[in-house]
Structures are given as structure tokens and as C-alpha cells.
N, C-alpha and C positions, 0 to 999 in steps of 0.2 A: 504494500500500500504506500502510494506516496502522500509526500509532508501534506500537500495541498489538498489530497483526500480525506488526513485525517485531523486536518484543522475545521473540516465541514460538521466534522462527526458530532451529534446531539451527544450528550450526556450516556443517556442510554445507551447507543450504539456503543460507545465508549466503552462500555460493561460491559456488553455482551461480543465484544471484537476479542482475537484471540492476543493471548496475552504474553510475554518474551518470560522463556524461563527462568531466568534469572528472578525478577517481579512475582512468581508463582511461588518462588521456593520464600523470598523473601515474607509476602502474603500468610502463607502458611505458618508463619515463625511467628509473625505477627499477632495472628490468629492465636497460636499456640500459647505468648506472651499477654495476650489478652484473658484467657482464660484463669492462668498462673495466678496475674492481680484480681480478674473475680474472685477467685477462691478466698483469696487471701484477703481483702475485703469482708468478704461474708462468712468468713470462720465465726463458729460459736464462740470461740477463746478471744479472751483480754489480749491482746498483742499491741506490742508498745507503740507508740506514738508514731513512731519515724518509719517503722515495718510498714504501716499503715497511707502513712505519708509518701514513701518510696512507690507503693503498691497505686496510689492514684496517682501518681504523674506516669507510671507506667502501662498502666490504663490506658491515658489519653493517647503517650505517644505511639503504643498497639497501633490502636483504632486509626490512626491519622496513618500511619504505615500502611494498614492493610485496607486503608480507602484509596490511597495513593496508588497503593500494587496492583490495583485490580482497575483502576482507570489505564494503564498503561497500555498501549497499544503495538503488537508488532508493527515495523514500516518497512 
């Protein structure tokens, strides 16, 4: 796909275009790093302040990884 094709692309298309492997494996890690801080977030146990702390910036910067991975588009 060239540059000019994929500066036309909607959003969606965007999604659903295929993705360069690198950005899949990345995605996935992301994914996997996301779940990590759910956990740890939502553990029944008292866990100290900064665990917690750590756990939600890790969170965000997941999520913004693996929205970013999966817009990517082979060209």
C-alpha cells in the first residue's frame, strides 16, 4: 500500500488493515502489560502505595501502546 493510500485511510480501515509484525508482537506485550497492572490494581491485598502507583501509569502507557500497535498499517 502506498503512503498516499494510507493517509486516505478512515480510522477504521486503519484497524482493520493488516498490521507489520513487529507492531503485533509489540500489541500483544502491551496487551499482556495491561492485564499485569489490572491485576494488580484489583488484588484483594493492601499493596503499598507506589506498587499501586507504578501499576497505573503502567496501565495507561499499555493501553496507548497497544492502540498505537494496532493502528499501524503495513505500506
Amino acid at each position: 500500500m502506498k503512503q498516499s493510500e494510507i493517509d486516505k485511510l478512515s480510522l477504521v480501515e486503519r484497524a482493520t488493515a493488516p498490521t507489520p509484525g513487529l507492531f503485533l508482537k509489540l500489541r500483544n506485550i502491551a496487551l499482556a502489560l495491561a492485564a499485569v497492572s489490572g491485576a494488580l490494581l484489583a488484588s484483594p491485598v493492601a499493596l503499598p502505595a507506589i506498587i499501586t502507583t507504578i501499576a497505573g501509569y503502567l496501565g495507561v502507557a499499555a493501553t496507548v501502546a497497544s492502540a498505537v500497535s494496532q493502528i499501524a498499517v503495513k505500506g
